[in-house]
C-alpha positions as CSV (number, residue, x, y, z in Angstrom):
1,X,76.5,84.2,83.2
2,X,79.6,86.2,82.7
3,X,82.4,85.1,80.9
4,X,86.0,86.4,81.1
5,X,88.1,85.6,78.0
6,X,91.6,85.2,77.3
7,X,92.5,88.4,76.7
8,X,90.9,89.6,79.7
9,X,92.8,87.2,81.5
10,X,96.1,88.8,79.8
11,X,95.1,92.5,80.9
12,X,94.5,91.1,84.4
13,X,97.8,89.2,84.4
14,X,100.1,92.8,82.9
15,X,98.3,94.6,85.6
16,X,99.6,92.5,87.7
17,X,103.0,92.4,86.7
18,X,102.9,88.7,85.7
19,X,104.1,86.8,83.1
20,X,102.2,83.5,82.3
21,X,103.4,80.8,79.3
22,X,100.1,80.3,76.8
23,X,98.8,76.8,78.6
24,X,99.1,78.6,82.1
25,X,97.0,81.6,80.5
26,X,94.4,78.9,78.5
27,X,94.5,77.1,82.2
28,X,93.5,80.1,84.0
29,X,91.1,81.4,81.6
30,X,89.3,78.2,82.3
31,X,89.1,78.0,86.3
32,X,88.1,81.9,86.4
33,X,85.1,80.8,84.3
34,X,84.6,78.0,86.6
35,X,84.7,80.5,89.2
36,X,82.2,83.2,87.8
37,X,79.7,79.6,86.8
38,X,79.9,79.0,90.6
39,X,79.2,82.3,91.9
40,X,76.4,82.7,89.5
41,X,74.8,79.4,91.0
42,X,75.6,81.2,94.1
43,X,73.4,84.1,93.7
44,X,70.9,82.3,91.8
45,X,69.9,80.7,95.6
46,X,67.1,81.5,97.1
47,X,68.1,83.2,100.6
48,X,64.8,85.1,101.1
49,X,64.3,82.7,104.2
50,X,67.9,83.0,105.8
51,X,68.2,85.6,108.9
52,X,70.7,88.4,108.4
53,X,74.0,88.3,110.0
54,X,76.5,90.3,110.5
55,X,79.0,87.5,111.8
56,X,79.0,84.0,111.1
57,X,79.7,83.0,114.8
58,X,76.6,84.6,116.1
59,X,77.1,85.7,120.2
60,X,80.4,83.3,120.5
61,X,83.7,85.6,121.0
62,X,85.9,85.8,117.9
63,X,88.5,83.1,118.3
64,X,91.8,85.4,117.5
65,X,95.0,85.3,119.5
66,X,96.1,87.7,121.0
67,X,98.2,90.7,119.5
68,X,102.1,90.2,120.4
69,X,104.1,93.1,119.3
70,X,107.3,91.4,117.3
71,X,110.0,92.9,114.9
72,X,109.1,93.8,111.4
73,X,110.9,93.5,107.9
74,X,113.6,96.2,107.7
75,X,112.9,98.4,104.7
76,X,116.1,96.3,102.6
77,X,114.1,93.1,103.3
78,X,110.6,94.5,102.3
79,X,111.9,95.8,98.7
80,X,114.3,92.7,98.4
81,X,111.6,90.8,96.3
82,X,110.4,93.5,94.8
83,X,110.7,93.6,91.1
84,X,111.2,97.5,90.8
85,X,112.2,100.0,93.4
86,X,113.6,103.5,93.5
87,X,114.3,105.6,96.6
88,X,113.9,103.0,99.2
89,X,111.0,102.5,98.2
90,X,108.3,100.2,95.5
91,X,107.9,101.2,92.3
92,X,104.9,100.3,90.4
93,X,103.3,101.1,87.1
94,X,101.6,104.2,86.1
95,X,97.9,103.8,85.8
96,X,96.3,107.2,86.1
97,X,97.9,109.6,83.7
């Protein structure tokens, strides 16, 4: 079973640009290893005897509605909760040098 630690969870959380207090992080730490334990029950199931699909609904239509064309943010509203911008537009950490 994988287990993600603390500092993994801090990398995670500066690539994300957030900013979490210690208990939040030692909180975290602990439902993403709750997580990874419940996947790994997950794949641990046998499934040998469950037909492939390719959609959970089978032949029944996809229950979407339908597309309605409708105004979008302007650019000002899109980068107003942005914590950087520059140019008009979002700016975001190097990560390939």
């Amino acid at each position: 079973m994988a287990v993600i630690s603390r500092q993994e969870v801090e990398h995670i959380a500066r690539l994300s640009c957030l900013a979490f207090e210690p208990d939040e992080l030692n909180r975290f730490t602990a439902q993403l290893n709750r997580i990874l334990e419940y996947v790994a029950r997950l794949e641990a199931l046998d499934t040998s005897l469950a037909a492939p699909t390719s959609s959970v609904l089978g032949d029944r239509s996809t229950p979407l509605r339908e597309d309605e064309p409708r105004e979008g943010l302007t650019r000002e509203e899109a980068l107003e909760p942005a914590p950087a911008q520059e140019g008009g537009l979002f700016k975001v950490p190097r990560i390939i040098e």
